[in-house]
N, C-alpha and C positions, 0 to 999 in steps of 0.2 A: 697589417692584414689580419682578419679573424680568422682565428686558429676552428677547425674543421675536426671532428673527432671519427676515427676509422670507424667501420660499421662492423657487420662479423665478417670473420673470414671463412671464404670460398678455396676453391679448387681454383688453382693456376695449373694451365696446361698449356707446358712450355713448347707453342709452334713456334718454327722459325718464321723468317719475312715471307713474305707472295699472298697475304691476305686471309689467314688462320686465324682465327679467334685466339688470345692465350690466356685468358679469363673470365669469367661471368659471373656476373651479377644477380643472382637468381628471384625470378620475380617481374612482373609488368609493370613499368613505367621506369627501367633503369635507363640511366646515360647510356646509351652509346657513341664508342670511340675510337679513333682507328691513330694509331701512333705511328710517328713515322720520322725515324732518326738513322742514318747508316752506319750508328758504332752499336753491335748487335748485344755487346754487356750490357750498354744501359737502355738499351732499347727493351730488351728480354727482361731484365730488372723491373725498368717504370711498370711494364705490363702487369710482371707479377706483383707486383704493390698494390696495382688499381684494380687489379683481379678480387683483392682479399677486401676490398673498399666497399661495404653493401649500399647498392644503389649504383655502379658503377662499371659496365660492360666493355672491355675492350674487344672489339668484335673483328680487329686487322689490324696488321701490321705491314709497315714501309719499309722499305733501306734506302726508296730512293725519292725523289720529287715526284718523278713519271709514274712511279708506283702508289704513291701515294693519292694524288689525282685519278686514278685508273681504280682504287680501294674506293675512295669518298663517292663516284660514281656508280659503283657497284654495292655497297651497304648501303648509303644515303644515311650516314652516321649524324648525330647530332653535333659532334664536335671532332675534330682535328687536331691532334697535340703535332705541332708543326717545329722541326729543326732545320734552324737555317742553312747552312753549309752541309748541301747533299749533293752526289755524283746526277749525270743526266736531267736533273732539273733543281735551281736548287729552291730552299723553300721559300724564299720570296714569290717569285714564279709562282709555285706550284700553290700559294696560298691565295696568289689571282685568281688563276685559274680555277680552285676549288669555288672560291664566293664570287667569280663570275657566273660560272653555272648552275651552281648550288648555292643562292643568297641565304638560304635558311641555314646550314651549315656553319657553326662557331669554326674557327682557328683560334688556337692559342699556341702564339711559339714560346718553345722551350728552349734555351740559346746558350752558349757561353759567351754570346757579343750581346755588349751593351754601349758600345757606340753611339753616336743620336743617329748615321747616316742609316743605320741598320732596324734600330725600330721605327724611324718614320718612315722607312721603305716598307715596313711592317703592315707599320697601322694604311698608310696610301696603299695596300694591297689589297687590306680587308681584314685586316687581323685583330680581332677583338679583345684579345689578349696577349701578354708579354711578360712572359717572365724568364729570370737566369735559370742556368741546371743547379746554382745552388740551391735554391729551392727548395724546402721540406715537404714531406707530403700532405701536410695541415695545406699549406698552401698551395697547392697541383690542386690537389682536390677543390678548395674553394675556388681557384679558378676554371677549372672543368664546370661547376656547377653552375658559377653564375655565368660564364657564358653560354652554356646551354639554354638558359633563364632568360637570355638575350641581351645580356651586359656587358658592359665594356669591362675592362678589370687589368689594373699595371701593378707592379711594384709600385713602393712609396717611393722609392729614390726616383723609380723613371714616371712616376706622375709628375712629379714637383718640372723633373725637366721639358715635360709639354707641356704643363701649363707657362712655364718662362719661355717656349718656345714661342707660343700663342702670345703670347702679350709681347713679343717685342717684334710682331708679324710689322711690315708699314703697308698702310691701304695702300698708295702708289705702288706697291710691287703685287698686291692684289689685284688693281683694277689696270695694268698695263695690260696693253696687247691683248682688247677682248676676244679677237679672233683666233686666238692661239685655243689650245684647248688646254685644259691643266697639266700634260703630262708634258708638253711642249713649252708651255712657260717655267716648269721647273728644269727642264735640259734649258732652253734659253740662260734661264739664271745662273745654272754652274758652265756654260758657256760664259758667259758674262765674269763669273768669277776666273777664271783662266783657265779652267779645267777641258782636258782633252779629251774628245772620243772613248779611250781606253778608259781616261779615270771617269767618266760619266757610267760608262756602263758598270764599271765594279761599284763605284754607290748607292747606285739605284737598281742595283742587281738585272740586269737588261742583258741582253745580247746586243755586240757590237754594231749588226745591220740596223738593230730597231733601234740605235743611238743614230745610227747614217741615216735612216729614214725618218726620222725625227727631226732630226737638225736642216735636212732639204726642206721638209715640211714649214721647217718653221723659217728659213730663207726665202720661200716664195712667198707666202704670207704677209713676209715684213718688204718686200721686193729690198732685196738685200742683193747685194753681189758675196758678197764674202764673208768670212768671221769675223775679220776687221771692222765691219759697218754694223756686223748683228751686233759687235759687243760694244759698239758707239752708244748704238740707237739703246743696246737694254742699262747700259748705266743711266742713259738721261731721265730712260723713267725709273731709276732705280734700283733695277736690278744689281744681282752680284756684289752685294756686301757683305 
């Protein structure tokens, strides 16, 4: 990744979480960004790093998912530094929710999980960027940038992993089941694979109902009676390997 060189430094002005600016950028046409992690050292940290970044506004701050969503809607920030594992929503969710309503809005999560199930629950959210908290600030920065820019942007290690994810897709588990909708042929498919209710939702970061509402969805569809015949029918085309 291109190494990004700090700008001058600014005034950090350390608010807490509830949507306080703790930096700026001073000057028109800066990023802004609204951060939102629930461990408040590195939360208060990042801010004041990107504070001192010229070109680079952090205009709020999150602690929580629901906070963070309720910020992106109230500045209309150009990007989202999004942390997965947060209390009342966590950032999977909450990174839907922001580029559902706000499609112009980058997210870029900042994570200590690099699991595959966790960044492709990521990127199928809307998340345009990915990266670990090991991270340097050459690199935060450049991915703040170019997603604002409106580019996708991953580590090298977890590029190389979607594109071998991509290439070992089979069409048959793409074109099964056109009546399903995508989020319903991927619970199909970890149905298919053995996976239970509880383990579907921690995956795919979901609430349990919208795993149970999903899975009926996708039993009358396939006029299925049971799990037993859904996970017949999705091996034959497929699924679940």
């Amino acid at each position: 990744m291109s190494e990004s060189q700090p700008g001058r430094t600014g005034d950090a002005k350390g608010h807490g979480a509830g949507g306080e600016p703790h930096g700026a950028a001073e000057g028109d046409g800066a990023i802004r960004v609204v951060l939102a992690d629930d461990h408040p050292v590195y939360r208060d940290g990042l801010a004041a790093l990107l504070g001192s970044v010229g070109g680079i506004e952090v205009v709020a701050t999150a602690a929580t998912g629901a906070e963070a969503v309720s910020a992106a809607a109230e500045h209309e920030p150009d990007v989202v530094v999004m942390d997965v594992s947060m209390p009342v929503l966590n950032g999977i969710e909450a990174t839907r929710a922001v580029t559902t309503a706000h499609p112009h809005i980058g997210v870029v999560v900042l994570t200590m999980s690099e699991d595959d199930a966790t960044v492709f629950s990521a990127m199928q959210a809307g998340a345009r960027g990915y990266l670990l908290k090991g991270a340097n600030q050459a690199e935060i920065v450049r991915a703040i940038t170019a997603v604002a820019g409106g580019e996708a942007i991953f580590g090298p290690a977890l590029a190389r992993r979607i594109a071998d994810f991509f290439a070992a897709r089979t069409p048959v588990a793409e074109s099964a089941f056109p009546q399903l909708t995508a989020r319903e042929r991927e619970i199909l498919d970890l149905v298919a694979a053995g996976r239970s209710n509880a383990q579907i939702a921690s995956t795919l970061f979901l609430s349990p109902k919208t795993v149970r509402n999903n899975v009926s969805n996708v039993f009358a569809k396939l006029h299925v009676a049971d799990r037993a015949e859904a996970i017949v029918r999705a091996r034959e085309a497929g699924l679940g390997r």
